[in-house]
C-alpha positions as CSV (number, residue, x, y, z in Angstrom):
1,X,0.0,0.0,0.0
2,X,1.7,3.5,-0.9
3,X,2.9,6.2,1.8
4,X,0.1,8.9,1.8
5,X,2.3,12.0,1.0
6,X,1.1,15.7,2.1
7,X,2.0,19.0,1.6
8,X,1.8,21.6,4.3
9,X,3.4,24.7,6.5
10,X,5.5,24.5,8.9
11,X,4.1,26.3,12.0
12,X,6.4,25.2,14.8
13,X,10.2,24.1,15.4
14,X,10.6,24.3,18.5
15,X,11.1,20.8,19.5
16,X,14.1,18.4,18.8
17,X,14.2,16.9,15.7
18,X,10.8,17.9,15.3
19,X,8.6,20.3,13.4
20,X,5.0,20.7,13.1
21,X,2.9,21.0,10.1
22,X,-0.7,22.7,9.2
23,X,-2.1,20.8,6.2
24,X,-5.0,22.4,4.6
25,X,-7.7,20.7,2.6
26,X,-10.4,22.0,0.7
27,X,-13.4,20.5,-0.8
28,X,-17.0,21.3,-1.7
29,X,-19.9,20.7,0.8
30,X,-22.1,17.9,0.0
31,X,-25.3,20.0,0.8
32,X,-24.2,23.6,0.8
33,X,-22.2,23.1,-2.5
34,X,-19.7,26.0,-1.2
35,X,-15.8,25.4,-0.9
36,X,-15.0,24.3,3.0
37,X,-11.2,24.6,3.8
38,X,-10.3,22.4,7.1
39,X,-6.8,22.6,8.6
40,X,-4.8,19.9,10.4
41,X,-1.3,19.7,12.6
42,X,0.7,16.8,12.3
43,X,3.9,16.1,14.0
44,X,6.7,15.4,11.7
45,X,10.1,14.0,12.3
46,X,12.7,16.3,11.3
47,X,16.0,14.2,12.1
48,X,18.4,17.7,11.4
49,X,16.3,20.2,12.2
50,X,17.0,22.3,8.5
51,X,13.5,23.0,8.3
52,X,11.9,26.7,10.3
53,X,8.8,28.0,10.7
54,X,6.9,29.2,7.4
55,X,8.8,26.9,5.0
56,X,6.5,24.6,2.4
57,X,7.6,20.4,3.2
58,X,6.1,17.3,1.9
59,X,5.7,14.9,4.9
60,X,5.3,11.3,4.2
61,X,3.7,8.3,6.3
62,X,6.4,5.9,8.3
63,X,6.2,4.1,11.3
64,X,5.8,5.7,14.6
65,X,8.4,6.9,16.1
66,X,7.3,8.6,19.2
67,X,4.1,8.4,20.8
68,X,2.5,11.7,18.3
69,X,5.1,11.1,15.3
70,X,4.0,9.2,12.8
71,X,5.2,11.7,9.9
72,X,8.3,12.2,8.2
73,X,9.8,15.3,6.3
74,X,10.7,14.0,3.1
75,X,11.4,17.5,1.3
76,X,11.0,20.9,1.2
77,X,8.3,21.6,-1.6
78,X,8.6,23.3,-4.4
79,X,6.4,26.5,-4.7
């Protein structure tokens, strides 16, 4: 089964080998028919710490690796 892979900001570093991301979705309302955006944080594991706040990353699924880590930074995206 493939790695779900998604794209997102980066809204906090503070942590060790760690960065958080907001992933934002849109989609149309089944009823309302008008364009819904919901937002997400996931915890990513970011093993050198190169990425800050505001940059653009692709995180991909891996195994967990901490009790809220199941993401990984695979690379910064391309705008």
């Amino acid at each position: 089964m493939p790695k779900r892979i998604l794209q997102g900001t980066v809204t906090s570093d503070k942590n060790d080998q760690t960065v958080t991301v907001l992933v934002e979705r849109r989609f149309t309302h089944p009823v309302l028919k008008k364009t819904v955006r919901k937002s997400k944080k996931y915890r990513a594991h970011d093993p050198n710490n190169t990425f800050k706040v505001g940059d653009v990353v692709r995180i991909e699924e891996c195994a967990p690796i901490s009790k809220t880590k199941r993401w990984r930074v695979v690379t910064e995206a391309s705008a």
